[in-house]
MIGULUM-150553 format. One line per field, with one value per residue: residue in three letters; x, y, z of N, C-alpha, C in turn. Coordinates in nm, 2 decimals, decimal comma. Example, Ala and Ser with C-alpha at 12.3 -4.5 7.8 and 13.67 -1.06 7.14 Angstrom:
% residues 2
res: c(ALA_SER)
n.X: c(1,32_1,28)
n.Y: c(-0,57_-0,22)
n.Z: c(0,78_0,71)
ca.X: c(1,23_1,37)
ca.Y: c(-0,45_-0,11)
ca.Z: c(0,78_0,71)
c.X: c(1,32_1,29)
c.Y: c(-0,33_0,00)
c.Z: c(0,78_0,79)
This chain:
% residues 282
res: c(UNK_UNK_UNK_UNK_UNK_UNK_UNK_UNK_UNK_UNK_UNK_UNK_UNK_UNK_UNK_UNK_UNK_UNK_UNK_UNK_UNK_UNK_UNK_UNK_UNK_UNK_UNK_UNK_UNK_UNK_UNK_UNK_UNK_UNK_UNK_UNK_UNK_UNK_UNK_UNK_UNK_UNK_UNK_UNK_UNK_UNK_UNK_UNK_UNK_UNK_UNK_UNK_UNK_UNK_UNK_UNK_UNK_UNK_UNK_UNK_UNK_UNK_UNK_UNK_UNK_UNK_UNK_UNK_UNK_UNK_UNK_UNK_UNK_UNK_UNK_UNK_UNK_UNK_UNK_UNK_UNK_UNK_UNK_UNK_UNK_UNK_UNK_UNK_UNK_UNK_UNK_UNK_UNK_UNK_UNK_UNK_UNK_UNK_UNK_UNK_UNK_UNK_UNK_UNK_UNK_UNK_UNK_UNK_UNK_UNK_UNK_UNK_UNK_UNK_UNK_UNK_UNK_UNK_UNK_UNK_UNK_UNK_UNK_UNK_UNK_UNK_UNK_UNK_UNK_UNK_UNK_UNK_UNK_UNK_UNK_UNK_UNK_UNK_UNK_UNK_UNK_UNK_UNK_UNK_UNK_UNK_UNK_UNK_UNK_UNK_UNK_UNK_UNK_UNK_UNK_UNK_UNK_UNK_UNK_UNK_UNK_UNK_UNK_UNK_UNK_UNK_UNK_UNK_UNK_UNK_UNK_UNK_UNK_UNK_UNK_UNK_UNK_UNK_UNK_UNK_UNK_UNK_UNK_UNK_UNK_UNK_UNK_UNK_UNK_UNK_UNK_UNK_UNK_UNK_UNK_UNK_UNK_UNK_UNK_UNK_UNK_UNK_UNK_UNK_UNK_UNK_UNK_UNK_UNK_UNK_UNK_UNK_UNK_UNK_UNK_UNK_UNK_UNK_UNK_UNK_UNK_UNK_UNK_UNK_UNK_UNK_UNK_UNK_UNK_UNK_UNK_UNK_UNK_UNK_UNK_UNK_UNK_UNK_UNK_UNK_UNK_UNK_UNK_UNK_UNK_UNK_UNK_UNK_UNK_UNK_UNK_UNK_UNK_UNK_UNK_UNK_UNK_UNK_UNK_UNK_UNK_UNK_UNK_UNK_UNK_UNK_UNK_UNK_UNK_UNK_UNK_UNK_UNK_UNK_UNK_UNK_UNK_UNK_UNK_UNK_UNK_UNK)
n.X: c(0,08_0,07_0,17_0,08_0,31_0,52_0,73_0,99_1,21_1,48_1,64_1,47_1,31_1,12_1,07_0,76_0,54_0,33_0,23_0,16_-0,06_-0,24_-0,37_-0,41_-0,66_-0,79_-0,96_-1,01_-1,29_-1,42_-1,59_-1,50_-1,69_-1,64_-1,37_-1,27_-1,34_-1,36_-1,06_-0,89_-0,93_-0,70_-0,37_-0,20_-0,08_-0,14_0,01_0,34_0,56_0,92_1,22_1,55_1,86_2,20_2,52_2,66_2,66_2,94_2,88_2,59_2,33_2,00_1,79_1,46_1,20_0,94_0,70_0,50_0,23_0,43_0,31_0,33_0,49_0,35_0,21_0,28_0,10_-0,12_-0,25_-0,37_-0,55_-0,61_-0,69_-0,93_-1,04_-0,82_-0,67_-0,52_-0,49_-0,51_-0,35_-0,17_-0,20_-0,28_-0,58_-0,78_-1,02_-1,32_-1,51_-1,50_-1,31_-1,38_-1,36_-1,13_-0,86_-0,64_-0,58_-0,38_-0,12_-0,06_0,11_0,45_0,56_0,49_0,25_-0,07_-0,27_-0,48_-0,74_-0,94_-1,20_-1,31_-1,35_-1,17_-0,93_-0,66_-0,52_-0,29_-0,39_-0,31_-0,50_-0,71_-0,95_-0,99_-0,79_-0,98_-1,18_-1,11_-0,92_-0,54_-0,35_-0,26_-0,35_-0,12_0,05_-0,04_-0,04_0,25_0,47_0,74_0,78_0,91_0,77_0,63_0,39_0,38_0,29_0,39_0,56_0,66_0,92_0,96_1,02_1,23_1,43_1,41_1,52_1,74_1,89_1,83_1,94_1,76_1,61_1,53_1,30_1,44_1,34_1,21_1,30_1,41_1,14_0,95_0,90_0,64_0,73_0,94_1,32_1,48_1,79_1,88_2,10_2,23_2,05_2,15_2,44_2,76_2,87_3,24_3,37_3,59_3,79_4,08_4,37_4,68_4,95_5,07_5,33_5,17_4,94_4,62_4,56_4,34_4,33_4,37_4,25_4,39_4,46_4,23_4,20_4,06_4,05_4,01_4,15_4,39_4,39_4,08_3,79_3,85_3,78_3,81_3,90_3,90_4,00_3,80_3,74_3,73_3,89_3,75_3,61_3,47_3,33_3,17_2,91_2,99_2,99_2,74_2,89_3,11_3,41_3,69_3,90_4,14_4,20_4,35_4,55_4,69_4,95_5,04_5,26_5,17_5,30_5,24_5,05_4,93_4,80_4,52_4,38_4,03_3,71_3,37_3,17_2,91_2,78_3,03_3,21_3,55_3,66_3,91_4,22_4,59_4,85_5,15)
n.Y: c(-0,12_0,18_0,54_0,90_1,14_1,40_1,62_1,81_2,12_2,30_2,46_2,53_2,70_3,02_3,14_3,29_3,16_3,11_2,91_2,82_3,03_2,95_2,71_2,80_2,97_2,72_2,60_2,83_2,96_2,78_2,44_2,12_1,83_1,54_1,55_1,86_2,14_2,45_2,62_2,91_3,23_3,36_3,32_2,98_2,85_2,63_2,52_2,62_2,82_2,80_3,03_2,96_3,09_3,14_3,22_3,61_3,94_4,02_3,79_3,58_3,38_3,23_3,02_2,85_2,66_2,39_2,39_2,14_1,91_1,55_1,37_1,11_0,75_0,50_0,68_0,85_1,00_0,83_0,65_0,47_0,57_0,81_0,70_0,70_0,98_1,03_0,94_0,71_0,66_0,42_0,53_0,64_0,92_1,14_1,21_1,42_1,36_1,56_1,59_1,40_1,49_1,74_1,94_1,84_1,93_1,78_1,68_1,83_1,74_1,48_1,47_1,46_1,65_1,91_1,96_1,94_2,15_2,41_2,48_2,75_2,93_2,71_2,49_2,28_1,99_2,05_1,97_1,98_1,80_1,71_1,78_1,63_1,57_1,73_1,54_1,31_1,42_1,37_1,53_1,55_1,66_1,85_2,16_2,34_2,24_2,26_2,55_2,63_2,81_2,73_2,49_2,36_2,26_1,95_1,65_1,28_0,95_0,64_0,41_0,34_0,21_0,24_0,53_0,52_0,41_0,60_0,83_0,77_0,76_1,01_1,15_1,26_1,39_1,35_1,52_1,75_1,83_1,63_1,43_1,15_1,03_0,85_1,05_1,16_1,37_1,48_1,68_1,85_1,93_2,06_2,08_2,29_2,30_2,13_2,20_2,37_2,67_2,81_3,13_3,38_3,64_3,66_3,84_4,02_4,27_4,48_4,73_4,92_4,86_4,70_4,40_4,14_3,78_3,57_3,22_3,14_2,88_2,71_2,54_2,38_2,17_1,93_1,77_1,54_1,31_1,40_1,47_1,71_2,04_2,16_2,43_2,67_3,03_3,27_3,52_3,74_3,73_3,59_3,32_3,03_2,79_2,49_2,30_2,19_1,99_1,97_1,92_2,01_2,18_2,29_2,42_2,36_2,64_2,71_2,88_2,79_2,80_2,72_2,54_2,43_2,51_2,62_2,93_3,10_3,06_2,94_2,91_2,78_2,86_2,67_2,76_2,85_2,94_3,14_3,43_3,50_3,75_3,99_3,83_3,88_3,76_3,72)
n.Z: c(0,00_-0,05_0,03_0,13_0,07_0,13_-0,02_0,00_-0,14_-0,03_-0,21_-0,42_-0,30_-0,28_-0,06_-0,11_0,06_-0,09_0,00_0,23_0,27_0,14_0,25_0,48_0,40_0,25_0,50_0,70_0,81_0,67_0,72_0,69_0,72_0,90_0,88_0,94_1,19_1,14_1,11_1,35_1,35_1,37_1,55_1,59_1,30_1,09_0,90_0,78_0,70_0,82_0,89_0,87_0,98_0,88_0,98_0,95_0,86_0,67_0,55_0,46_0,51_0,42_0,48_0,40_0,52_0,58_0,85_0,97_1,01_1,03_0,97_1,06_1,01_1,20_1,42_1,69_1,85_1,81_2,05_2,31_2,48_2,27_2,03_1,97_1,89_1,71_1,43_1,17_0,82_0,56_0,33_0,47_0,58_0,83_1,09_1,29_1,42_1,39_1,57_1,77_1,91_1,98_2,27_2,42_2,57_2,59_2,40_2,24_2,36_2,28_2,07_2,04_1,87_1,81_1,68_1,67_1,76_1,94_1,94_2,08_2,00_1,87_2,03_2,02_1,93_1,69_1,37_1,08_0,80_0,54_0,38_0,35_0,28_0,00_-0,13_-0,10_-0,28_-0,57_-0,61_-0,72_-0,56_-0,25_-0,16_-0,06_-0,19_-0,50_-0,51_-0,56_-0,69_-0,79_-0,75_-0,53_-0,35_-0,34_-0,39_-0,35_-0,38_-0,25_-0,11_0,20_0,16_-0,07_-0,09_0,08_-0,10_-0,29_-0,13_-0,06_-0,34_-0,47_-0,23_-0,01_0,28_0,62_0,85_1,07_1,30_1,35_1,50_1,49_1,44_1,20_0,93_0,69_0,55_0,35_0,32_0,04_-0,01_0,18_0,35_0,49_0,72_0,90_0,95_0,95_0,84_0,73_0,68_0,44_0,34_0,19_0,15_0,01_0,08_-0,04_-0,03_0,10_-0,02_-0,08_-0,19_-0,35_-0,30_-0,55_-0,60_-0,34_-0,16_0,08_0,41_0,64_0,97_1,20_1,48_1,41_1,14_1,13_0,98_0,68_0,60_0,20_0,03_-0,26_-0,29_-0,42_-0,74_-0,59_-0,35_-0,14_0,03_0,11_0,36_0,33_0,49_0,75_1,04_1,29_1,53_1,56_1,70_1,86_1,63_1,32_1,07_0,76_0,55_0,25_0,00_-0,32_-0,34_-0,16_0,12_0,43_0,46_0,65_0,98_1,22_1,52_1,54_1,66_1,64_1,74_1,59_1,24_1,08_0,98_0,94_0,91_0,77_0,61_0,61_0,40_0,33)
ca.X: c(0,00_0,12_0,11_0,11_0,48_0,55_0,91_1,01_1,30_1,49_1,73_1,33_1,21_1,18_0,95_0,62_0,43_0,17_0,13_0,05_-0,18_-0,35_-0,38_-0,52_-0,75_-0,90_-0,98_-1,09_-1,41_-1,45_-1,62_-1,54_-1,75_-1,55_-1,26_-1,18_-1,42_-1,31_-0,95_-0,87_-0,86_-0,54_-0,26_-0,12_-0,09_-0,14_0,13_0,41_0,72_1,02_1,34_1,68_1,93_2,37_2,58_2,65_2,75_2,89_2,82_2,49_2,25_1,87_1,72_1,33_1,13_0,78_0,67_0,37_0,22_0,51_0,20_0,45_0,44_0,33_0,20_0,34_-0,01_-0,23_-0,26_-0,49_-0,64_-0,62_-0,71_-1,09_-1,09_-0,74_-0,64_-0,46_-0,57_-0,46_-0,23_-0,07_-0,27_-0,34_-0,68_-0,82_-1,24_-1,38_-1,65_-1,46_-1,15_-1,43_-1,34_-1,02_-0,77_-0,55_-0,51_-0,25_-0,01_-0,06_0,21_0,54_0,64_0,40_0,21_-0,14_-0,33_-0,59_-0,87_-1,04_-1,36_-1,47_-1,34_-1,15_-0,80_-0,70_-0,38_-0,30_-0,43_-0,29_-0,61_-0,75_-1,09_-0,95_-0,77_-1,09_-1,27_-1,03_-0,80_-0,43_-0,25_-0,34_-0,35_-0,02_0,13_-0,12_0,01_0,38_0,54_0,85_0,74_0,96_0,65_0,55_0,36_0,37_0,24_0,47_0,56_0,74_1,02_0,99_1,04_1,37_1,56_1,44_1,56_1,91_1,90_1,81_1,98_1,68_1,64_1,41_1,34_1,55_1,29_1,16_1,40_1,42_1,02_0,97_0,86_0,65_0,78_1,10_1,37_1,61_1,91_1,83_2,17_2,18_2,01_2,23_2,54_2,79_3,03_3,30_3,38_3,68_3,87_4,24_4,43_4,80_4,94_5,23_5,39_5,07_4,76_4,58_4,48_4,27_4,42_4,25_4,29_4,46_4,39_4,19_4,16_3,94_4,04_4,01_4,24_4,48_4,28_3,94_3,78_3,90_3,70_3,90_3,87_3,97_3,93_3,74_3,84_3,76_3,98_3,66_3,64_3,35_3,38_3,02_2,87_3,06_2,92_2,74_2,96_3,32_3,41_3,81_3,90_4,23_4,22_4,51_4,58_4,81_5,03_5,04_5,38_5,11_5,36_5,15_5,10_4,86_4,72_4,49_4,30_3,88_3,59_3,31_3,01_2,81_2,87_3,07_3,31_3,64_3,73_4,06_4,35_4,63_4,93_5,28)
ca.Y: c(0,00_0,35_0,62_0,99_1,19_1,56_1,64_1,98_2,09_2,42_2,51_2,62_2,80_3,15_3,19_3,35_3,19_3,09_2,73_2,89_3,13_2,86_2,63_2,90_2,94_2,65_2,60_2,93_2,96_2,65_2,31_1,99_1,75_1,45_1,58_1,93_2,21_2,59_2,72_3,00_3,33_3,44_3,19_2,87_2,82_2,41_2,46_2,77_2,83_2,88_3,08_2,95_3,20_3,10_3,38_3,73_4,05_4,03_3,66_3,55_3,26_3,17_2,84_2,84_2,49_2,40_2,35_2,13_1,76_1,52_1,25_0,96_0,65_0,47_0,82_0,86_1,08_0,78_0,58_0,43_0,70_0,91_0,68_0,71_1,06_1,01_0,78_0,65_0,60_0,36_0,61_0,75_1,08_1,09_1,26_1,45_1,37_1,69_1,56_1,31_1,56_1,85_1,94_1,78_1,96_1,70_1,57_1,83_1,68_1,35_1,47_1,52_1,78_2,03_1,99_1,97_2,29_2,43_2,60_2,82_2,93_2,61_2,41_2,13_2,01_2,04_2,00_1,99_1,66_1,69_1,83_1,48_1,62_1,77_1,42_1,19_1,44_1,36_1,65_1,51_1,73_1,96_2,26_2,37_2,20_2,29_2,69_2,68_2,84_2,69_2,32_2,32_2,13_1,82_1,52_1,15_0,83_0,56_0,33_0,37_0,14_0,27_0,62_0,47_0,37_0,74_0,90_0,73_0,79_1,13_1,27_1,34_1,39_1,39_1,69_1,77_1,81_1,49_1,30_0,99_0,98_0,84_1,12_1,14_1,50_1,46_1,77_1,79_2,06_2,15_2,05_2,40_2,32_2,10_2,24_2,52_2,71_2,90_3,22_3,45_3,72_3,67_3,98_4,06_4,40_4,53_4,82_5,00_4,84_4,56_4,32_4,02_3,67_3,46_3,06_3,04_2,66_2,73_2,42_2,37_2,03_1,89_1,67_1,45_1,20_1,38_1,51_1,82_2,04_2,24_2,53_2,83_3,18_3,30_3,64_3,89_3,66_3,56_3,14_2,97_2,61_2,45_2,12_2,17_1,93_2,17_1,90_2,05_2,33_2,36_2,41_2,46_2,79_2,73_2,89_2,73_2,87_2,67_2,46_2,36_2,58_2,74_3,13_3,12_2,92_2,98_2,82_2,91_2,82_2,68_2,72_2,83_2,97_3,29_3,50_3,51_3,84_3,95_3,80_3,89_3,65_3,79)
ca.Z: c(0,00_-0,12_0,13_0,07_0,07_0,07_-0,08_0,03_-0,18_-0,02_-0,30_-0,50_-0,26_-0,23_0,06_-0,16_0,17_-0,10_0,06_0,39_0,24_0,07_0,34_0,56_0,31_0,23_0,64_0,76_0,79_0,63_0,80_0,66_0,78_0,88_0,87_1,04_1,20_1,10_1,16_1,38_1,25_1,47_1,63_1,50_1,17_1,07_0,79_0,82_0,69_0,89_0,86_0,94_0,93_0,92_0,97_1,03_0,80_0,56_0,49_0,56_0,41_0,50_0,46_0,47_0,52_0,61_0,95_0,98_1,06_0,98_0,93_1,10_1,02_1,39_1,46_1,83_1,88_1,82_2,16_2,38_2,51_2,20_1,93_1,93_1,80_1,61_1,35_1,05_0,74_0,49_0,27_0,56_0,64_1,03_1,07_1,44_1,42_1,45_1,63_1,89_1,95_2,11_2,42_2,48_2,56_2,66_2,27_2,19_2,45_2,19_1,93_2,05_1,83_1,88_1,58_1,73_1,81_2,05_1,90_2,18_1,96_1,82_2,16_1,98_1,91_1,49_1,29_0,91_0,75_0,41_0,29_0,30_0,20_-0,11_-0,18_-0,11_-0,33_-0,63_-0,60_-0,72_-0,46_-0,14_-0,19_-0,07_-0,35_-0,64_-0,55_-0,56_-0,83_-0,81_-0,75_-0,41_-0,29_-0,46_-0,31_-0,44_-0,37_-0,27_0,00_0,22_0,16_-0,17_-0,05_0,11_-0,22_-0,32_-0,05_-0,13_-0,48_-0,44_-0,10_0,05_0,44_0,71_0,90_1,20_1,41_1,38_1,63_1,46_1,42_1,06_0,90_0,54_0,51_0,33_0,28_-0,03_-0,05_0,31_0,46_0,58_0,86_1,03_0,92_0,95_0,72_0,77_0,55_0,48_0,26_0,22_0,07_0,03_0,13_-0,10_-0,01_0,15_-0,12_-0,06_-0,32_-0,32_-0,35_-0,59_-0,59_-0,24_-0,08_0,22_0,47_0,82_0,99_1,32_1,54_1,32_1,10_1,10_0,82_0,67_0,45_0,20_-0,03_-0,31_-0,29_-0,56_-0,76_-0,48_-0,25_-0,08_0,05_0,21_0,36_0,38_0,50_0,87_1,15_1,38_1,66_1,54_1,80_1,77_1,46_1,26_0,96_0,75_0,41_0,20_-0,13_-0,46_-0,31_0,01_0,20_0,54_0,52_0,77_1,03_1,32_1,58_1,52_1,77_1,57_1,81_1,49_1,10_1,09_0,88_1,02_0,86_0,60_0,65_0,54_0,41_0,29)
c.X: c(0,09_0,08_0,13_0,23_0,52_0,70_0,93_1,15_1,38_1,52_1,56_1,26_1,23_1,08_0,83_0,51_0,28_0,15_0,06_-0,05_-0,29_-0,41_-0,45_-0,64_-0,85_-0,96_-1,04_-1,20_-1,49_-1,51_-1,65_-1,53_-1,66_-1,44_-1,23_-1,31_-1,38_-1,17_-0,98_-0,87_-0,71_-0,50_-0,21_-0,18_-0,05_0,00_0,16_0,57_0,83_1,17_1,44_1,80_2,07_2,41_2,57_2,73_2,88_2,87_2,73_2,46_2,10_1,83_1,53_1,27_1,01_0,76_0,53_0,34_0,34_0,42_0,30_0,38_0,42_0,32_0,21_0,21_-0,14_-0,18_-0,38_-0,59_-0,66_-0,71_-0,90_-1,12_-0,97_-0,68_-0,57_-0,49_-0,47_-0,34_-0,20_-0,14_-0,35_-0,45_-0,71_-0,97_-1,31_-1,47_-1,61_-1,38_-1,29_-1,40_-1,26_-0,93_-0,62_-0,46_-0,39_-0,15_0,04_0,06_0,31_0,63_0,56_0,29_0,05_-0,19_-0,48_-0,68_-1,00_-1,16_-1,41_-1,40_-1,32_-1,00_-0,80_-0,53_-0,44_-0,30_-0,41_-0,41_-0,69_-0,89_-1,09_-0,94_-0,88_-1,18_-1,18_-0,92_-0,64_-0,33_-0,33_-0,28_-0,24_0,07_0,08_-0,05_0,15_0,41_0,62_0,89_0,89_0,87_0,63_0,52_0,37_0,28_0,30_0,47_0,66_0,92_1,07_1,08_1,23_1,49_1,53_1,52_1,74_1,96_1,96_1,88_1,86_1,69_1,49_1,43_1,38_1,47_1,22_1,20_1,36_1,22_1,03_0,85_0,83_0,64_0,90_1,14_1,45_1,68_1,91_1,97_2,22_2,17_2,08_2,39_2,61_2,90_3,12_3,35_3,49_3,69_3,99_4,28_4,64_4,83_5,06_5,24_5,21_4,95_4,79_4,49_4,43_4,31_4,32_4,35_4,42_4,37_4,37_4,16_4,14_3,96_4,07_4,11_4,32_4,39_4,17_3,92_3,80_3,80_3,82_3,84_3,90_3,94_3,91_3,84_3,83_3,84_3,84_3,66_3,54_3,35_3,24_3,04_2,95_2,97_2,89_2,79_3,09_3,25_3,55_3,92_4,04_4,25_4,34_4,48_4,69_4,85_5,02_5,13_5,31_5,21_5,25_5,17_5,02_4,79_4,68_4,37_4,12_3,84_3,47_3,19_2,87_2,87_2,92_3,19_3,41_3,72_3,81_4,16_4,43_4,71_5,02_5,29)
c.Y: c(0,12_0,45_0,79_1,08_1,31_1,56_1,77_2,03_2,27_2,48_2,61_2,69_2,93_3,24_3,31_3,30_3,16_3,02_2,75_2,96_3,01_2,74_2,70_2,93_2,86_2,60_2,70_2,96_2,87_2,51_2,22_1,93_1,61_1,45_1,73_2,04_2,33_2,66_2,84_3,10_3,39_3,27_3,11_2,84_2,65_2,42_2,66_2,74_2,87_2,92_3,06_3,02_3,13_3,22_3,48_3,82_4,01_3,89_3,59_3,41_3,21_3,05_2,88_2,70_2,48_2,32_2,26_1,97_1,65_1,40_1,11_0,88_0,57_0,58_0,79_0,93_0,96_0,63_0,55_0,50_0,78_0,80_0,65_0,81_1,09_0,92_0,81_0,61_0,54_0,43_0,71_0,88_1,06_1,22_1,28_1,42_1,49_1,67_1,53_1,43_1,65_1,81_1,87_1,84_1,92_1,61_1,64_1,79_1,53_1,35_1,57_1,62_1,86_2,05_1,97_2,13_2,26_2,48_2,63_2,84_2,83_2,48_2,27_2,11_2,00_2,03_1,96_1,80_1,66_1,73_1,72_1,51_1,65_1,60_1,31_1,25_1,43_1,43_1,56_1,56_1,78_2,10_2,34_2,35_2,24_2,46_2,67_2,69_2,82_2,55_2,29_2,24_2,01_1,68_1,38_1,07_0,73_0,52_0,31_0,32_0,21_0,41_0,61_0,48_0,53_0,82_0,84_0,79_0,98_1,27_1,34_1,28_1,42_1,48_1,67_1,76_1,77_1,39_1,23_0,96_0,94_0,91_1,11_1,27_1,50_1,64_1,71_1,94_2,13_2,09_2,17_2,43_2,26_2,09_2,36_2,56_2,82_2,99_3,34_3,56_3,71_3,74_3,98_4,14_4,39_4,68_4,97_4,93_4,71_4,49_4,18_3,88_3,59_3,32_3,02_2,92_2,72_2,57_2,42_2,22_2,06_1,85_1,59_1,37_1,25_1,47_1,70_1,92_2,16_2,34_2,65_2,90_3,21_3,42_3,76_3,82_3,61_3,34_3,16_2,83_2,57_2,26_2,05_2,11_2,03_2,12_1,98_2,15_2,35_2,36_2,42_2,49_2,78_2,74_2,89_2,79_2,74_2,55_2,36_2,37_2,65_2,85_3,14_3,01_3,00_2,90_2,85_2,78_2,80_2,66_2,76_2,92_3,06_3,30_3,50_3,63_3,86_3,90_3,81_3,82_3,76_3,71)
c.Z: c(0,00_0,02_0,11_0,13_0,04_0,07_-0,09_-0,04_-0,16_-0,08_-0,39_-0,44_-0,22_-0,12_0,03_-0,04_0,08_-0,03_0,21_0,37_0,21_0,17_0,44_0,48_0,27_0,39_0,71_0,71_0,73_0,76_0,69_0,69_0,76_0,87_0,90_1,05_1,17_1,15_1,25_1,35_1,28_1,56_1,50_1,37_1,15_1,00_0,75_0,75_0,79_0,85_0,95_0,92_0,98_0,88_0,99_0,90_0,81_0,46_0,56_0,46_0,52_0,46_0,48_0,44_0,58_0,74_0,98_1,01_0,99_0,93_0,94_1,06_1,16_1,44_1,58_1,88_1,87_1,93_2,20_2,39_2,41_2,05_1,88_1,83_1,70_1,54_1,23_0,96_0,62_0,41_0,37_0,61_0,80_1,02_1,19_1,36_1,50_1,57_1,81_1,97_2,06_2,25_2,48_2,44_2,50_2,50_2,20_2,25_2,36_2,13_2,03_2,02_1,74_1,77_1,59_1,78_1,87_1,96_1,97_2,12_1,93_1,94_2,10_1,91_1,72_1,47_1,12_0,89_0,61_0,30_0,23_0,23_0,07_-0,18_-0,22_-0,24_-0,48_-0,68_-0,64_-0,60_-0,31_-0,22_-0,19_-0,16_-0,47_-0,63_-0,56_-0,67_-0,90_-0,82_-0,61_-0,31_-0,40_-0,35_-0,41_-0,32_-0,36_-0,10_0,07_0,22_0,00_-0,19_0,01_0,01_-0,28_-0,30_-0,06_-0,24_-0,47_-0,36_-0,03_0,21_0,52_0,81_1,04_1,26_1,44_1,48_1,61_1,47_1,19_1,01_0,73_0,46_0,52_0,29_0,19_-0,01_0,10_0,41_0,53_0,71_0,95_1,04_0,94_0,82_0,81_0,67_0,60_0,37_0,29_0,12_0,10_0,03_0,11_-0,11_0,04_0,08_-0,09_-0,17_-0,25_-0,37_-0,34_-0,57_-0,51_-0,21_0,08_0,31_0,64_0,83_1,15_1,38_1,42_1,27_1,07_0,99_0,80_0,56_0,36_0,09_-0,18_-0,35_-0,44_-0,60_-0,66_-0,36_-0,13_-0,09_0,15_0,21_0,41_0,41_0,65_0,94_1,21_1,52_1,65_1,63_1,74_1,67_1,41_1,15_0,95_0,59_0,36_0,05_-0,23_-0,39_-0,17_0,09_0,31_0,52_0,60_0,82_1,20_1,35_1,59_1,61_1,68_1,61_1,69_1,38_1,13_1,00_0,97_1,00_0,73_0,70_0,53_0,51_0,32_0,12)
């Protein structure tokens, strides 16, 4: 059995916020029966984008990715006590019963990562269900995916094992802030988020003027043996080293000459991304 698979892909997105719009949208003020009673007009949003920001003047980089039901497989939200008014349906989409949920607080506590909401006016818990109503009613997509302009959304239909040899193929990831739940909200290009860089300018300084030194070899390595990442400065003498563990802390910054002679070398702290300035080398 096939189950349904949102593929979030960061590199295409440019945070236009339609899928949020559209998703608040089809919900507010809306009741569908059997599946969810009217959105909120104010508070949590079911499905939101969020912005992850590396760096600081004058090298920065944002990441944005979609915050919303990860629709687990073994939803961790459907238990004993919860599974009367929440449930599982054959292709994967976990569903609150508008009906059952009233007046239970106690069912956002269900989902470990926070994706459950309160809704004080109509006194009943709700999250994002893939727009299962859309789906049942022959809709190809939800809605969040039918707006994007860029196709950084796209859902399928596959299983999850299938989903596996994708996710190999591919390089796709499951979201950080899943902690090991098997999530059927995949990221691609989003290593970003659990990564750092490090960024520089290296200049040479002859007789008072400073010029910019293209295609030095920049290299960031750890203790003896561990992995190194390395680098070379473009034409404004500018070098950026991406795809850093965000465990490394001390680090050693060493730029090397054509002969892989040291002109410089220095000890960095990598509690998170940052520019390390100019440096200069003789």
């Amino acid at each position: 059995m096939s189950q349904w698979q949102l593929i979030f892909d960061a590199a295409r997105c440019n945070s236009c916020n339609n899928c949020v719009l559209a998703t608040k949208d089809e919900y507010l003020f809306n009741r569908h029966e059997g599946y969810s009673a009217p959105a909120p007009q104010h508070g949590d949003l079911w499905f939101s984008l969020k912005r992850h920001e590396r760096g600081a003047a004058p090298m920065i980089d944002v990441t944005h990715y979609p915050d919303t039901c990860f629709q687990c497989a073994d939803a961790p939200c459907i238990i004993e006590a919860t599974r009367d008014a929440i449930s599982q349906r054959a292709d994967g989409v976990v569903i609150i019963d508008p009906v059952k949920a009233q007046g239970r607080p106690e069912l956002v506590e269900a989902c470990p990562y926070g994706k459950i909401h309160w809704n004080e006016e109509e006194q009943v818990a709700q999250k994002y269900s893939l727009d299962a109503h859309l789906l049942d009613a022959g809709w190809p997509e939800p809605r969040a995916v039918q707006v994007c302009p860029t196709r950084a959304l796209y859902a399928v239909k596959a299983s999850d094992s299938e989903m596996d040899s994708v996710a190999a193929d591919e390089g796709l990831s499951q979201p950080p802030a899943a902690k090991g739940a098997r999530s059927r909200l995949w990221f691609r290009n989003a290593e970003a988020l659990t990564s750092q860089f490090l960024g520089g300018t290296v200049v040479r300084v002859t007789d008072g003027r400073e010029d910019c030194v293209a295609g030095a070899r920049v290299r960031l390595s750890a203790a003896a043996g561990a992995t190194s990442y390395d680098g070379v400065t473009d034409a404004f003498g500018d070098f950026r080293l991406d795809g850093i563990a965000s465990d490394q802390r001390e680090m050693t910054l060493q730029v090397l000459d054509a002969d892989g002679d040291v002109r410089f070398e220095q000890v960095v702290t990598m509690l998170q991304s940052r520019w390390v300035g100019v440096i200069e080398i003789g």
